[in-house]
Backbone as CSV, one residue per row, in Angstrom:
resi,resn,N_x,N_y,N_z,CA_x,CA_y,CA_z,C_x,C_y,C_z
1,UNK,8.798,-25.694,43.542,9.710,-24.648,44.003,10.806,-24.393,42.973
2,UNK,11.126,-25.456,41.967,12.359,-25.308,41.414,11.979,-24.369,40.173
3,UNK,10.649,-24.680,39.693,9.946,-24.015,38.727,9.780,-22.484,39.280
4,UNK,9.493,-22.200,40.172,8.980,-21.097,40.750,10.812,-19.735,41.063
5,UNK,11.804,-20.763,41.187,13.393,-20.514,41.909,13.840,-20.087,39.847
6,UNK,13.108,-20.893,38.690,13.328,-20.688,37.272,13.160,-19.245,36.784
7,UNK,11.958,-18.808,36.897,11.129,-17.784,36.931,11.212,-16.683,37.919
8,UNK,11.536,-16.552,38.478,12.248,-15.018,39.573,13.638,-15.047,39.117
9,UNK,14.517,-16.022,38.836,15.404,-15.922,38.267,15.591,-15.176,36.778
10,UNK,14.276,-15.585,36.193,14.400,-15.287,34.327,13.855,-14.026,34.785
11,UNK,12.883,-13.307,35.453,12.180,-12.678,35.732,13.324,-11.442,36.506
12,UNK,14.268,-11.865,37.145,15.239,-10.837,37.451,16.562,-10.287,36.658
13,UNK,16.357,-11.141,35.538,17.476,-10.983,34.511,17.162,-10.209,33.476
14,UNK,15.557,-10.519,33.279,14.841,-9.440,32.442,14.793,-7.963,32.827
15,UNK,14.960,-8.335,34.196,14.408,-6.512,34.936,15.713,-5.668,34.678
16,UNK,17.064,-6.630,34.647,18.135,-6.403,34.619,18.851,-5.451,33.233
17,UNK,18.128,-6.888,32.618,18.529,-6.372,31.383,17.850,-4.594,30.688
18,UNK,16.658,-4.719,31.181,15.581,-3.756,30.478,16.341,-2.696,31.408
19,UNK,16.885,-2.899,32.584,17.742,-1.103,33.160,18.915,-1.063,32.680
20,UNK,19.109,-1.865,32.111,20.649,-1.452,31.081,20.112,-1.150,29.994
21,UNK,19.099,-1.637,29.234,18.635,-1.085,27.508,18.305,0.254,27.975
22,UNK,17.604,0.955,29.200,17.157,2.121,29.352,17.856,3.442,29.601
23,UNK,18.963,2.428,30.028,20.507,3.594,30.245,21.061,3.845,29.332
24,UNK,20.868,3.113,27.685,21.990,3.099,27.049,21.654,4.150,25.740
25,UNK,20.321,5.123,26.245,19.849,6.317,25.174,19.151,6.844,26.051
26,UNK,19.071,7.967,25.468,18.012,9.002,26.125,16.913,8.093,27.133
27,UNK,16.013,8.935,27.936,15.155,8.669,28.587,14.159,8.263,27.629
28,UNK,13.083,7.136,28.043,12.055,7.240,27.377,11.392,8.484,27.334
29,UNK,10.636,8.079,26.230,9.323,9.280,26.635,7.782,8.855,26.911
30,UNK,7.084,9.626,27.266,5.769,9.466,28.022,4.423,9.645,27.332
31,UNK,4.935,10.521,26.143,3.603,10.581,25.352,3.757,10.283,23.673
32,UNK,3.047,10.676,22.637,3.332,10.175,21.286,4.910,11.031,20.787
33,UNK,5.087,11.897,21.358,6.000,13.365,20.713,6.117,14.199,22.212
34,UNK,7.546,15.043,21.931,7.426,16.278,22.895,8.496,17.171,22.010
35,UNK,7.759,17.517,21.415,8.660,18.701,20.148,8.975,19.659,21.345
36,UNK,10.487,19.730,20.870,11.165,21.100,21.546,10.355,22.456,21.417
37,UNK,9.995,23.216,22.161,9.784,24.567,22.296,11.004,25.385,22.401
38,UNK,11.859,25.479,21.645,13.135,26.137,21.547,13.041,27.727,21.837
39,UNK,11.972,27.916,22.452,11.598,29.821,22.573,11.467,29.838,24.716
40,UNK,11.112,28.668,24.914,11.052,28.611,26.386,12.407,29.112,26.950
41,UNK,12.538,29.524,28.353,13.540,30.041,29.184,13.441,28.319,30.105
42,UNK,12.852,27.593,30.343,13.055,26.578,31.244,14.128,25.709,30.852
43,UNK,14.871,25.445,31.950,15.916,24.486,31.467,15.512,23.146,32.439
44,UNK,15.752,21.998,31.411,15.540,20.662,32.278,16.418,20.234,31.234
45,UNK,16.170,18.870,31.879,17.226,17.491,31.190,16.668,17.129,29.609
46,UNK,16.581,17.981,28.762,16.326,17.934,27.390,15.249,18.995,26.920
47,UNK,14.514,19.104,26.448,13.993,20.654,26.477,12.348,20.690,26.216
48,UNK,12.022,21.719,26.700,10.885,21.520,27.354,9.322,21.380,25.829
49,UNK,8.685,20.746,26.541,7.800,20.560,25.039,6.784,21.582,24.498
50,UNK,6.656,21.766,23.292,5.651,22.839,22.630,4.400,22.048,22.765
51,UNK,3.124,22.952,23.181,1.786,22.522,23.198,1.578,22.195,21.963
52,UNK,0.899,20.712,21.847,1.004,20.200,21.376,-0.156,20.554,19.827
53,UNK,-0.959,21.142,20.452,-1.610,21.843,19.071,-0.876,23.001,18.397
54,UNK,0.251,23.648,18.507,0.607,24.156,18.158,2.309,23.053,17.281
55,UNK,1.917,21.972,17.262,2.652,21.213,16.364,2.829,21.294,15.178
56,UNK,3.621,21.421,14.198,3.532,21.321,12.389,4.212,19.912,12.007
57,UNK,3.638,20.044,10.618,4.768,18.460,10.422,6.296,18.975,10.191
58,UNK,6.234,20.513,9.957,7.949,20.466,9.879,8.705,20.510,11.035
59,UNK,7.923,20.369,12.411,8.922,19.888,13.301,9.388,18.804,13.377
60,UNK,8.980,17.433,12.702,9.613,16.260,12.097,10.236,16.268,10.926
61,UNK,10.926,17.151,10.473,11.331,17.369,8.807,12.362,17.906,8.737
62,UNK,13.386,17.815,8.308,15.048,18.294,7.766,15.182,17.710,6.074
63,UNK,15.593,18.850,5.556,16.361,19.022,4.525,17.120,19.335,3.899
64,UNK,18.169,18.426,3.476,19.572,18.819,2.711,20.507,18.074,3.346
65,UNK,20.291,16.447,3.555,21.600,16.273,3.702,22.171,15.334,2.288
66,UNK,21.536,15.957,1.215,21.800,15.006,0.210,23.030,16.392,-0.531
67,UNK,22.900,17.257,0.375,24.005,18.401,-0.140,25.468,18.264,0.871
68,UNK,26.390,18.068,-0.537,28.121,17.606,0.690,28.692,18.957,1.585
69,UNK,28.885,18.238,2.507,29.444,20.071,3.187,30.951,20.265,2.441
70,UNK,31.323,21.894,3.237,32.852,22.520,2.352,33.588,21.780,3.140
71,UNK,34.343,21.033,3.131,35.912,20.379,3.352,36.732,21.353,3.632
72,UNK,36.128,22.314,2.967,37.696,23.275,2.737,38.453,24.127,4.121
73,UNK,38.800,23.398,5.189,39.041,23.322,6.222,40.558,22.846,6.567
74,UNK,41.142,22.927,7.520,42.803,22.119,8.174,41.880,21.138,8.144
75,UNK,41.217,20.876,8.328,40.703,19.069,8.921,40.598,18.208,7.514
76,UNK,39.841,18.955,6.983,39.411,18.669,5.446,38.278,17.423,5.640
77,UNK,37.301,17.724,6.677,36.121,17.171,6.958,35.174,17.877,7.616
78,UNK,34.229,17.906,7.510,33.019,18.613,7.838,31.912,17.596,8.472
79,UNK,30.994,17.853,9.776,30.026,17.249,10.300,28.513,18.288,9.793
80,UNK,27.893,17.036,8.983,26.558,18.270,9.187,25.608,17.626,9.948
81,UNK,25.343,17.933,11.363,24.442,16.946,12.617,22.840,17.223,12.171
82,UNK,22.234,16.213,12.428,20.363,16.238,12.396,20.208,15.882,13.515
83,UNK,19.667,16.671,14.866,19.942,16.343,16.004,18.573,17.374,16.244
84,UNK,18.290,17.360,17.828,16.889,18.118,18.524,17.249,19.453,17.666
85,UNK,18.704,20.019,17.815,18.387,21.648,17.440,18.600,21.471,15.720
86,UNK,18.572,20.699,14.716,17.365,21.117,13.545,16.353,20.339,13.979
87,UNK,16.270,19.268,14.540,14.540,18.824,14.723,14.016,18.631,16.033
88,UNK,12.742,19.673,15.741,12.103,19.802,16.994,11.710,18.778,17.628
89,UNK,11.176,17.628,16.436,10.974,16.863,16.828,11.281,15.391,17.325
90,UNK,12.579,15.730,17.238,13.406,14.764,17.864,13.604,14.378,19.180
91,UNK,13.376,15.706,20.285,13.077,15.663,21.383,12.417,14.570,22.355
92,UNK,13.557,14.037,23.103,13.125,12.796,23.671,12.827,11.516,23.452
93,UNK,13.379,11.829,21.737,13.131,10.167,21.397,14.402,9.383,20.808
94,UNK,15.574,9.740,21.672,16.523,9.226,21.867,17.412,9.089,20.232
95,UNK,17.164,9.314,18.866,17.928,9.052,18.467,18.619,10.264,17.704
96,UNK,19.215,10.323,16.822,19.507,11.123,15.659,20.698,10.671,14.737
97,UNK,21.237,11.854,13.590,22.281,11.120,12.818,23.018,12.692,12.398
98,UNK,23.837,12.334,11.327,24.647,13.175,10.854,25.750,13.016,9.316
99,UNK,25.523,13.742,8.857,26.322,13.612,7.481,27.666,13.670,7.589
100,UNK,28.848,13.294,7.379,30.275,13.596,7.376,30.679,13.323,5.558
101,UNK,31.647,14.556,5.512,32.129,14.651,4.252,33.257,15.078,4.546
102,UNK,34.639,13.947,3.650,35.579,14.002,3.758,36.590,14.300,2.525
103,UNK,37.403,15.971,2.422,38.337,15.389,1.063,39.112,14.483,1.852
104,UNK,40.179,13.983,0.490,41.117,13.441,0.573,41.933,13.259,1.595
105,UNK,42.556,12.513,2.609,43.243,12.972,3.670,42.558,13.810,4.864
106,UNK,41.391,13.769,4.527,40.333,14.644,5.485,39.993,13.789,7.023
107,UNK,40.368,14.437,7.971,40.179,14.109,9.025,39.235,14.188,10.213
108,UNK,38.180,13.458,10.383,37.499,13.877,11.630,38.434,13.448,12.965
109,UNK,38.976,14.360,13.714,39.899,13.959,14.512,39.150,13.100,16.011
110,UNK,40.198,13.025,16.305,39.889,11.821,17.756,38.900,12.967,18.929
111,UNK,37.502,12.250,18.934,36.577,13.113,20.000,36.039,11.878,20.585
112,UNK,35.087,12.159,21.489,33.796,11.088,21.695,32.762,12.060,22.113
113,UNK,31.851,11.160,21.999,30.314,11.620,22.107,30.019,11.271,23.527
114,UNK,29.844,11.950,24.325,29.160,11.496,26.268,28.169,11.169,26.416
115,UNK,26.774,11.504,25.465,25.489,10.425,25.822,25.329,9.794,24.583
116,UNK,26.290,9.021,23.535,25.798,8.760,22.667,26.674,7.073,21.994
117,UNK,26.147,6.291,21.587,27.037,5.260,20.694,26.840,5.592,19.698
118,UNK,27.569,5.551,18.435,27.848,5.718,17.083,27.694,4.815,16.511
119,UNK,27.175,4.241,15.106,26.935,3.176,14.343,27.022,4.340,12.921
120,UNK,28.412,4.082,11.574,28.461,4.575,11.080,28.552,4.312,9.578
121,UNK,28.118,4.258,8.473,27.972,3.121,7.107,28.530,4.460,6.496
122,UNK,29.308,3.772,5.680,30.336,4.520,4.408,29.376,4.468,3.127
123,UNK,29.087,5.556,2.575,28.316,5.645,1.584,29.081,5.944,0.051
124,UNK,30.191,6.481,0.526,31.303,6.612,-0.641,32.853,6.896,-0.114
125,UNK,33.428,5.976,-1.018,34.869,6.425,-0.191,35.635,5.175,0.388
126,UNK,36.505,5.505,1.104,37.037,4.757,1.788,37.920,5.510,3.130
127,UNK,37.286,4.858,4.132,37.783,5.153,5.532,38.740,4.507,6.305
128,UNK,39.630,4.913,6.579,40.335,4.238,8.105,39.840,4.546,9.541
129,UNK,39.236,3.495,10.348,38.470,4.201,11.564,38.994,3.910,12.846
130,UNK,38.401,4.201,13.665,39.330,3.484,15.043,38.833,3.837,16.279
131,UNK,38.682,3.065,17.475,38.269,3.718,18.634,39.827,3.251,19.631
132,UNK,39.195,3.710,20.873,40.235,3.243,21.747,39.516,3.276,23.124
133,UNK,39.678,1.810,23.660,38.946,1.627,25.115,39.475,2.589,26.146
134,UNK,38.941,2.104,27.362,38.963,2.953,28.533,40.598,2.714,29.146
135,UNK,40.800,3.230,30.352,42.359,2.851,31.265,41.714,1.903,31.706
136,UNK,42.465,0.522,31.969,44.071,1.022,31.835,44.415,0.207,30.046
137,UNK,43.922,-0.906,29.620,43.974,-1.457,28.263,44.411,-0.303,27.103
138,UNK,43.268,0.585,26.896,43.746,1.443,25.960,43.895,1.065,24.464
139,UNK,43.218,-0.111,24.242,43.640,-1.090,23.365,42.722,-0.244,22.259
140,UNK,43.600,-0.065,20.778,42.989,0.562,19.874,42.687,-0.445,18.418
141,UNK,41.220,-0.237,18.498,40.618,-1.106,17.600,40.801,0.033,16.123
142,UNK,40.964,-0.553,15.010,40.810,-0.080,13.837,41.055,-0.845,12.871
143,UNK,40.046,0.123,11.637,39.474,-0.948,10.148,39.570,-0.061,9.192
144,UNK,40.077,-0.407,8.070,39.721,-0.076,6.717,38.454,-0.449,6.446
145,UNK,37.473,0.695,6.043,35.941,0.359,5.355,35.608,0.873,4.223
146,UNK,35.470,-0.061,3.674,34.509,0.997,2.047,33.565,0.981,1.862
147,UNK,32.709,1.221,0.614,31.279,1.886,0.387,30.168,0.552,0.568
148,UNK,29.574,0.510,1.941,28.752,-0.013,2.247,28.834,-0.771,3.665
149,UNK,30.055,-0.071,3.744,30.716,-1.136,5.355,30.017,0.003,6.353
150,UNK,29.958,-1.041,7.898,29.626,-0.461,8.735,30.230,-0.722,10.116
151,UNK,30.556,0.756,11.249,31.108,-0.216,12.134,30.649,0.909,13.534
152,UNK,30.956,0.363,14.464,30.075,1.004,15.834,31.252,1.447,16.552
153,UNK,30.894,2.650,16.823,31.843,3.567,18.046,30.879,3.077,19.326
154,UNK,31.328,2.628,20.467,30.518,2.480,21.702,30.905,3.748,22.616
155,UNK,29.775,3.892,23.021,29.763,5.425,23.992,30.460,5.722,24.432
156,UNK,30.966,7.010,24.641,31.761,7.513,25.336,33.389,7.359,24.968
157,UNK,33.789,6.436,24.403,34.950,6.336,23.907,35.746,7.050,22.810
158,UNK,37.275,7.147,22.728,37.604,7.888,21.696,37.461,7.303,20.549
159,UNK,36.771,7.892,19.647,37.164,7.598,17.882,37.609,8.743,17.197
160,UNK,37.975,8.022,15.777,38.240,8.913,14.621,37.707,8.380,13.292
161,UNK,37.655,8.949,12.315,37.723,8.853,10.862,38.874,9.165,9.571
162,UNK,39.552,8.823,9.196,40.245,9.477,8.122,40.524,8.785,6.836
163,UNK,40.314,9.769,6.003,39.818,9.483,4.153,41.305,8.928,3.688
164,UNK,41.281,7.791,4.021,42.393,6.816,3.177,42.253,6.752,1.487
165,UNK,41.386,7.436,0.864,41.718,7.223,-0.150,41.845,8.411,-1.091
166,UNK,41.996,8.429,-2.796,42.023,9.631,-3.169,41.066,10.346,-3.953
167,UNK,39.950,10.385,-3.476,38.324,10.610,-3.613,38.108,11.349,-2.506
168,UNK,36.661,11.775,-2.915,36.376,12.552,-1.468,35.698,11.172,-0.945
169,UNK,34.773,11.261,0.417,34.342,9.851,1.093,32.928,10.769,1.658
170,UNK,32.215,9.941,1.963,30.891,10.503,2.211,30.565,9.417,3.530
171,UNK,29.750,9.575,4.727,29.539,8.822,5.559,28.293,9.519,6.185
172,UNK,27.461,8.491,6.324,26.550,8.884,8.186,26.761,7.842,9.132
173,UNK,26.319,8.516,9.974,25.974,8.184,11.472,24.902,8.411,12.096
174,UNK,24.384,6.873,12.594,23.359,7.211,13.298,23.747,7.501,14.908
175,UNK,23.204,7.825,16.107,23.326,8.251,17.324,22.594,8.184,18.333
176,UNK,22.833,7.310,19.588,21.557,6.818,20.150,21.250,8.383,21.126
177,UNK,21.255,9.515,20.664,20.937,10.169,21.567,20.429,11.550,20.933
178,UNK,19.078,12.304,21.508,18.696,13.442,20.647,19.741,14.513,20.687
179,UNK,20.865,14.629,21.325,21.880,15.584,21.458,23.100,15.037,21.936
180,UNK,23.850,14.313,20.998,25.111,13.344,21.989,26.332,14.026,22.261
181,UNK,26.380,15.713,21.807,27.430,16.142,22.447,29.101,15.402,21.152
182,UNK,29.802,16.500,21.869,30.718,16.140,20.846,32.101,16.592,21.620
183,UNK,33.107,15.965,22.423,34.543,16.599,22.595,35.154,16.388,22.256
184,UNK,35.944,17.363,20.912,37.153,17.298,20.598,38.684,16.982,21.053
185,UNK,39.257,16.233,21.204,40.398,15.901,22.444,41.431,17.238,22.639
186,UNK,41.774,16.927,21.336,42.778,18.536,21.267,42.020,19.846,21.334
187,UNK,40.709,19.893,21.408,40.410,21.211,21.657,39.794,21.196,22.521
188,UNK,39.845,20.475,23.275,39.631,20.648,24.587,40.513,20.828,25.650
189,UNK,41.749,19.469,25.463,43.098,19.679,26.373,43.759,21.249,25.887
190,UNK,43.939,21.465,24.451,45.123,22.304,24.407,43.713,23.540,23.825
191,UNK,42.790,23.872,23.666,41.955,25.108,23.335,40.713,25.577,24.477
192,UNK,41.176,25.020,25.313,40.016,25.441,27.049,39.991,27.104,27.256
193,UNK,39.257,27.590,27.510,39.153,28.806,27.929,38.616,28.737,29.105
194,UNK,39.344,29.797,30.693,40.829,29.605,30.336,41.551,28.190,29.625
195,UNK,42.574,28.654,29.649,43.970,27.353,29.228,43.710,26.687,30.528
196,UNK,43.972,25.437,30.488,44.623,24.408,31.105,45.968,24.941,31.390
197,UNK,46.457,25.031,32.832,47.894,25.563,33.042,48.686,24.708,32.327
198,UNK,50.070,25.320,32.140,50.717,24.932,30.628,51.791,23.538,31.324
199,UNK,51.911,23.959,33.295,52.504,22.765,33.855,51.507,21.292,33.916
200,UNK,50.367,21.391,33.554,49.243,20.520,34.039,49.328,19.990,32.740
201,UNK,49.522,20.231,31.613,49.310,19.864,30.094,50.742,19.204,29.809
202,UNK,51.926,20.018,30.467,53.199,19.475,30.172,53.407,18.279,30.581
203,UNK,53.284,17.827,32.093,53.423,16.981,32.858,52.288,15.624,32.188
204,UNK,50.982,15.871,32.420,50.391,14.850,31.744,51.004,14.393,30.517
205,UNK,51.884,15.184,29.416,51.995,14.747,27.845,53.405,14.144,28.081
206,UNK,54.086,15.023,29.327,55.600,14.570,29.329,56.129,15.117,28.158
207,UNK,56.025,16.583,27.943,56.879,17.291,27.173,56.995,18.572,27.675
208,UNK,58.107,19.526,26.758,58.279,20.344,27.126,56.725,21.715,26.783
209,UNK,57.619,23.178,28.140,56.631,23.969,28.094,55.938,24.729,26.774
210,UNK,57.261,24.972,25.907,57.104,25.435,24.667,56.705,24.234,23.596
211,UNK,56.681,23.312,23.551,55.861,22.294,22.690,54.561,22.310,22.810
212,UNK,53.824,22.998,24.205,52.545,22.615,24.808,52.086,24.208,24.309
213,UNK,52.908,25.392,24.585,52.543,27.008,23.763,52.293,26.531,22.441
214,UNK,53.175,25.547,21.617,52.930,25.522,19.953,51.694,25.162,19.714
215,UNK,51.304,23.676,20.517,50.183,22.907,20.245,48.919,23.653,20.263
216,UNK,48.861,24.454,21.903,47.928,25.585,21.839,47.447,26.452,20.699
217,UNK,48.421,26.794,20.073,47.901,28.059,18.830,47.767,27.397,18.071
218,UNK,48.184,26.215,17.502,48.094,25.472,16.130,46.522,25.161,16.622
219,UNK,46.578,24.298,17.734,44.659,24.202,17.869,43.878,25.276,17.769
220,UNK,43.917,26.438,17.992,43.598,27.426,18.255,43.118,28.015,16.546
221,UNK,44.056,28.013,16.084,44.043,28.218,14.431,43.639,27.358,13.792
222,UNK,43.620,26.118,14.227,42.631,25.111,13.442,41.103,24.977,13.560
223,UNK,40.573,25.809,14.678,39.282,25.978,14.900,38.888,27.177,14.632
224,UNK,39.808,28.133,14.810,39.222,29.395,15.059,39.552,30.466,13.425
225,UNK,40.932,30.004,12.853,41.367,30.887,12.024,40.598,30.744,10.584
């Protein structure tokens, strides 16, 4: 019995474990591939698959991320994503990545990703990075990394990036998810369409009404102008 009390035990920790590995990316999938059909009108929970004889190999294929994006931005960083919408064939198989290029002082500002963890290696450069846990802790982790370091954003949480040094910086990221989504903090609180009422933004920041009008247009012009 004690042998038998061992084994439903190991046997329920496994089952345990394997519904947390299954939560923590995309859904499996069911067959070899389900290349996006990006021409369909059906909407489901990731997108619906092209018959499969009508497959090419360039729905597994992207090129150019060995080309740096323009910086030349307020942020002075650029994301170039490899995700389901350039590859078809990414669809459903939970992962993808993305190029970041940073000038000097170049900032990917504080967002998180909602279905995705981040794992990100510095390929040139040097970064200052940082996340910050959930309420109520709030506790903010951050590292200086240089060319070859690596460090993990966990899902859903806020991070950032910024080019501590005086070079440009080059980085990827891999992403446990074929589409992990991306919210900007400030352009979301202060650039919503509509606005976020300007008492709902004040009160949460604990400032005044006209500090919360400035923030608005400065975000506003940093995305849009």
């Amino acid at each position: 019995m004690g042998a038998m009390r061992v084994l439903l035990l190991a046997a329920a920790l496994l089952a345990l474990a394997c519904s947390h590995g299954a939560s923590a990316s995309d859904p499996s999938l069911l067959q070899d591939f389900c290349v996006a059909d990006k021409t369909s009108q059906v909407r489901v929970n990731g997108l619906v698959c092209k018959d499969a004889k009508d497959v090419v190999v360039e729905d597994f294929f992207f090129s150019g991320l060995h080309v740096a994006g323009n910086t030349s931005n307020k942020q002075g960083a650029v994301v170039t994503p490899v995700n389901v919408a350039q590859v078809g064939g990414l669809n459903t198989l939970g992962i993808s990545l993305a190029r970041i290029d940073y000038a000097p002082s170049g900032l990917n500002p504080p967002h998180t990703h909602p279905r995705s963890t981040e794992i990100l290696t510095v390929l040139e450069g040097c970064l200052e990075v940082g996340f910050v846990t959930s309420n109520p802790e709030n506790k903010h982790f951050t590292k200086v990394l240089n060319k070859g370091d690596v460090f993990v954003f966990p899902k859903g949480l806020v991070h950032y990036q910024f080019n501590k040094g005086a070079t440009n910086a080059v980085a990827v990221a891999a992403l446990s998810s074929q589409n992990p989504g991306v919210i900007t903090i400030a352009n979301a609180v202060f650039g919503g369409k509509p606005s976020i009422p300007y008492d709902v933004i004040a009160k949460a920041f604990q400032v005044e009404k006209n500090t919360v009008d400035f923030i608005q247009v400065s975000v506003f012009c940093v995305w849009k102008c």
